[in-house]
C-alpha positions as CSV (number, residue, x, y, z in Angstrom):
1,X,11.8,-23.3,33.8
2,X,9.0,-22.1,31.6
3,X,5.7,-21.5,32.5
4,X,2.5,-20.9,30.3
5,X,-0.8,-19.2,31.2
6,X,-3.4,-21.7,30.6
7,X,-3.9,-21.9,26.5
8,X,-6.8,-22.6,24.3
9,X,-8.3,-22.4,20.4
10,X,-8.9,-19.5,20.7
11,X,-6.6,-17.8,22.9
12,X,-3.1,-16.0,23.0
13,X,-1.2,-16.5,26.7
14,X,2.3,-14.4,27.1
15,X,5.0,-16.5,27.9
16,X,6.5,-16.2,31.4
17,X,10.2,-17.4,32.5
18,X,13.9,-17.0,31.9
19,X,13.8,-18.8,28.1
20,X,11.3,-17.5,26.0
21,X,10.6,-20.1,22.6
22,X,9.7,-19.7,18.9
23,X,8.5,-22.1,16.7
24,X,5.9,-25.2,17.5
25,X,6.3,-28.1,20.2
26,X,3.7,-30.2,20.9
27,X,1.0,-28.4,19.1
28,X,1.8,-25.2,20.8
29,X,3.1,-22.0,19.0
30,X,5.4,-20.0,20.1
31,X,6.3,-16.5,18.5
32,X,6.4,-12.8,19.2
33,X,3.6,-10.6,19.0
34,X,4.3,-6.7,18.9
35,X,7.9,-7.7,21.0
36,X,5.6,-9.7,23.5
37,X,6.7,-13.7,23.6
38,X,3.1,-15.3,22.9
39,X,1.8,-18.8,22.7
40,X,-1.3,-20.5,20.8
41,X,-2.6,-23.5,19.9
42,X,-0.9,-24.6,16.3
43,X,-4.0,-24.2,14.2
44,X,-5.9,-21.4,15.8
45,X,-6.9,-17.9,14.5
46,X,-7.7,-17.8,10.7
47,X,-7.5,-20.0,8.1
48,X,-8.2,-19.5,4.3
49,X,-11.0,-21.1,3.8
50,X,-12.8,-19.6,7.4
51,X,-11.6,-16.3,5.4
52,X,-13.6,-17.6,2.1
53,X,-16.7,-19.1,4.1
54,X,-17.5,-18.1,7.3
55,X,-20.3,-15.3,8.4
56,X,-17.7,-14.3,11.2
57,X,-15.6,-13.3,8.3
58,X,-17.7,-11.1,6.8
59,X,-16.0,-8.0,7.5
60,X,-12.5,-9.7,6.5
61,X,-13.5,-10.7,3.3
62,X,-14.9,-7.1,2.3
63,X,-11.4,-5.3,3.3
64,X,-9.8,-7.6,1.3
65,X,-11.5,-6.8,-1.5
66,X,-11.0,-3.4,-1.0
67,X,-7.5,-3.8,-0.4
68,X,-6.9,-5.3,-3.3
69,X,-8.4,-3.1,-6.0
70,X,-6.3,-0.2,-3.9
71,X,-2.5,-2.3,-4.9
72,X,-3.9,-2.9,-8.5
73,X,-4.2,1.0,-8.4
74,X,-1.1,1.7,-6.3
75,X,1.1,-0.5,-8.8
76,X,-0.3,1.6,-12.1
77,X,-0.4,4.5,-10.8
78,X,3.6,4.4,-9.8
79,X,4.3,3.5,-13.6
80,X,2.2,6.8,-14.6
81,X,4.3,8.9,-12.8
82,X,7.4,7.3,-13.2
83,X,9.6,9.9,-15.0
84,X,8.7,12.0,-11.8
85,X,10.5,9.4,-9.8
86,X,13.3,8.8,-11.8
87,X,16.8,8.1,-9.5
88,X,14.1,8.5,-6.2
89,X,15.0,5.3,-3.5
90,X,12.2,5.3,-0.6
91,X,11.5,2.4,0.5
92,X,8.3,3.7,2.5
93,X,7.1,5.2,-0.9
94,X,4.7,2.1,-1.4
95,X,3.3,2.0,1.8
96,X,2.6,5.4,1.9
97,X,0.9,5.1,-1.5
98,X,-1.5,2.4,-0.5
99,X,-2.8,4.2,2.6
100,X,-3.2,7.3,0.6
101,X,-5.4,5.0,-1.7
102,X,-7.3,3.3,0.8
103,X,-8.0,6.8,2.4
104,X,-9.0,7.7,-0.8
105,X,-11.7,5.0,-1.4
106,X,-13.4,6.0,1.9
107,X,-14.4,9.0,-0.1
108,X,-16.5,6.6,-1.8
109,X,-19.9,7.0,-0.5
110,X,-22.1,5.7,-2.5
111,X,-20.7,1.9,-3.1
112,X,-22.0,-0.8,-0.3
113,X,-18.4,-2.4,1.8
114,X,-16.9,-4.1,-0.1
115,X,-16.7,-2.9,-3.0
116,X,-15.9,1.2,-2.0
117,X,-13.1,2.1,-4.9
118,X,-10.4,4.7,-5.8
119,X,-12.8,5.4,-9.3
120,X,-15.5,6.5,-6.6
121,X,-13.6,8.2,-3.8
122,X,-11.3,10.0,-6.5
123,X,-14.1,11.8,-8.3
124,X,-15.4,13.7,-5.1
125,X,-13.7,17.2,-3.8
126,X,-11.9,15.5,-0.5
127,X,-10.7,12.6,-2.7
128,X,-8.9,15.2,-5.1
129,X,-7.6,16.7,-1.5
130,X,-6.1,13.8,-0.5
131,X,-3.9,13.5,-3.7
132,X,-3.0,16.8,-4.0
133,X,-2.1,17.0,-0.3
134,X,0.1,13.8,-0.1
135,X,3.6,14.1,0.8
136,X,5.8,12.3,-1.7
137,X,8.7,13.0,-0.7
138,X,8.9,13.3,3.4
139,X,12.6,14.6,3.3
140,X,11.6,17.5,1.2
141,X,8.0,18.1,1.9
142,X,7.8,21.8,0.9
143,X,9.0,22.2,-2.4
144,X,9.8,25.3,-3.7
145,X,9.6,28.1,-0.6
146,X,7.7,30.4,-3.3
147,X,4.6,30.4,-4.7
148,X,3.1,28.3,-7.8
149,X,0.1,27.9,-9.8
150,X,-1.2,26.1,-12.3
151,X,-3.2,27.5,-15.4
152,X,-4.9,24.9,-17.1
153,X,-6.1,27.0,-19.7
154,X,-3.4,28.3,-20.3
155,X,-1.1,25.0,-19.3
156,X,1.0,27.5,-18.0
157,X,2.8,27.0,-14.4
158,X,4.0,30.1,-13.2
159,X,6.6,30.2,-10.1
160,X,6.5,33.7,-8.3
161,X,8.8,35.3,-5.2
162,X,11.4,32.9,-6.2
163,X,14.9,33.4,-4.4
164,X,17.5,30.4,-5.1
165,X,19.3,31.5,-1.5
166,X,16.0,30.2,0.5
167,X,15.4,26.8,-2.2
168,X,17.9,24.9,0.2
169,X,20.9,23.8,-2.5
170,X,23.1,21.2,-0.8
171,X,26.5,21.9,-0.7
172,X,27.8,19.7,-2.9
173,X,24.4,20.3,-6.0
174,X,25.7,22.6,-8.8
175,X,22.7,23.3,-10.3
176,X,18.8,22.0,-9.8
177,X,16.5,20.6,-12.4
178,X,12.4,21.5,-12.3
179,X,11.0,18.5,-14.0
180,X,6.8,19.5,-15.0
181,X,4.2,17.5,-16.3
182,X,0.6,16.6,-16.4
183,X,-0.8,13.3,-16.2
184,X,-4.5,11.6,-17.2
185,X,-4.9,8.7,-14.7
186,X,-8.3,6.6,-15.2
187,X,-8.6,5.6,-12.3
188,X,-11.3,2.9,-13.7
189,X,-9.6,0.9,-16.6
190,X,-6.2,1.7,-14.9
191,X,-5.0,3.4,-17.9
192,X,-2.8,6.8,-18.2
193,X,-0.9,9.1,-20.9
194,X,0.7,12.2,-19.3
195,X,2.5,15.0,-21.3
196,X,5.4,16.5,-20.4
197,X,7.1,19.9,-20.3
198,X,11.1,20.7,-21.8
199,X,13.4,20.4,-17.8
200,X,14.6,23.5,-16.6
201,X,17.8,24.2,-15.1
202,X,18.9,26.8,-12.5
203,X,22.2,27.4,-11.6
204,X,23.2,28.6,-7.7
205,X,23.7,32.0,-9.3
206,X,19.9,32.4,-10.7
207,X,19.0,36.4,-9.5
208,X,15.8,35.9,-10.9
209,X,12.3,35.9,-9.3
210,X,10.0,34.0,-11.2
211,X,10.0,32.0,-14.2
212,X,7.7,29.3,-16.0
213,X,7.1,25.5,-17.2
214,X,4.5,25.3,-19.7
215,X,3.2,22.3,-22.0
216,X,2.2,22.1,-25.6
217,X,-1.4,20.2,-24.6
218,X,-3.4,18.4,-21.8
219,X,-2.8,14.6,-22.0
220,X,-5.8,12.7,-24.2
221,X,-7.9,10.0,-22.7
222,X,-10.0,10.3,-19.9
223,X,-9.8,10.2,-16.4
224,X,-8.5,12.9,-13.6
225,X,-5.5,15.3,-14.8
226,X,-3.1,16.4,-12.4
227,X,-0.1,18.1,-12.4
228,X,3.4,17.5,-10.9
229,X,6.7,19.4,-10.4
230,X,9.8,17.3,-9.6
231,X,12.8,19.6,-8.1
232,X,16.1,17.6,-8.5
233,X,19.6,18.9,-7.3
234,X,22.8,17.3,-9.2
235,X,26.7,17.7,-8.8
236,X,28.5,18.1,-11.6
237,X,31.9,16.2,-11.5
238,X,33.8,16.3,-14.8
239,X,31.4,17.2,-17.1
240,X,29.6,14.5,-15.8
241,X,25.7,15.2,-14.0
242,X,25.0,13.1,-10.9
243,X,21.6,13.2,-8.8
244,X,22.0,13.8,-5.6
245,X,18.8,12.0,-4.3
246,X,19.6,11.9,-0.8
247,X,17.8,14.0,2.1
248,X,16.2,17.2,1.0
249,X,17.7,17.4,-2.5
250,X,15.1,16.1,-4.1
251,X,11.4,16.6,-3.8
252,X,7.8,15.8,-5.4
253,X,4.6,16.9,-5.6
254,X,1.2,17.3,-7.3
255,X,0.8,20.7,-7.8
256,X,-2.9,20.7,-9.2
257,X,-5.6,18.6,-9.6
258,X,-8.5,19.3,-12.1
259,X,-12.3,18.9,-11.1
């Protein structure tokens, strides 16, 4: 036998017996909340226009907005660093990518709610931070155990204490592929150009230390620059180069971001 806590408008009740239901009978819904069986009244809770019109939606209305500038961002900003991504399956990637830019339009502190943006929170020091500190790529989230820099006079990225023993080459990679670049994101007319350096390849026996990835020019347009390194492992079978994209053999990240 089932048995309901007393329901209303504009309350949930847990569901108590042996058979727990899903769907609607007799204007009651029944459905799961966070693994809880839950029942409402059919018609409760929000509805699109209360969304659009009422004053107790206020707050709802403004993180929508918010919201959705944030995806129109989110979707550009993957195609501007696409070649970065090439052969790359994470499904969490876009997720991740939105709370990074909805982090980032917090930094905005000089638009009311509502209308806080990526444009605004980008453009302050912390907002920079929180691009150049995200984690693309959560399998391989340190790099390149060495040390990098940017010159951005010089465009110049220069890779120091560099032993291929300690870089983590899976078994099966032959060689890894550096992949540089910089890119010009305006973050208000969702435009970007990005320029990018020749790839360079190192083999399991590299017994060097250091070595370079440097492009011809910064990127024109306007906007923020930053400037990402892509380390890609690949087996050669044949005469044949396959990516091996799966846990830590391949990793992303910006490296710098201009002020």
């Amino acid at each position: 036998m089932l048995c309901l806590s007393s329901v209303n408008q504009n309350v949930m009740a847990k569901q108590k017996g042996v058979v727990f239901l899903e769907g609607t009978i007799g204007g009651i819904n029944f459905y799961y909340r966070k693994g809880v069986p839950t029942a409402r009244v059919a018609g409760g809770g929000f509805t699109k226009k209360a969304i659009k019109t009422s004053p107790t939606m206020v707050r709802v209305r403004e993180s929508n907005n918010e919201f959705g500038k944030c995806a129109k961002v989110n979707k550009i900003f993957k195609q501007a660093i696409r070649p970065f991504l090439l052969g790359y399956k994470d499904g969490t990637l876009h997720s991740r990518l939105m709370q990074l830019f909805l982090k980032i339009k917090d930094c905005d502190t000089i638009s009311n709610r509502g209308a806080r943006c990526v444009r605004e929170g980008i453009s302050t020091s912390l907002g920079k931070q929180c691009l150049s500190g995200f984690v693309f790529t959560p399998k391989r989230p340190v790099l390149l155990p060495c040390s990098f820099i940017f010159d951005w006079d010089a465009l110049l990225l220069s890779v120091t204490h560099f032993d291929v023993q300690t870089v983590g080459f899976p078994k099966e990679a032959s060689f890894m592929e550096l992949v540089f670049g910089v890119v010009c994101f305006d973050f208000e007319t969702l435009t970007y150009t990005r320029v990018m350096a020749a790839p360079l390849v190192i083999a399991r026996d590299y017994i060097g230390d250091s070595f370079s990835l440097s492009v011809a020019a910064l990127p024109s347009g306007t906007g923020v620059l930053f400037a990402m390194l892509r380390v890609a492992f690949y087996q050669e079978v044949n005469g044949e180069n396959y990516l091996l994209a799966g846990a830590n053999a391949f990793g992303v990240e910006v490296v710098s971001v201009r002020d």
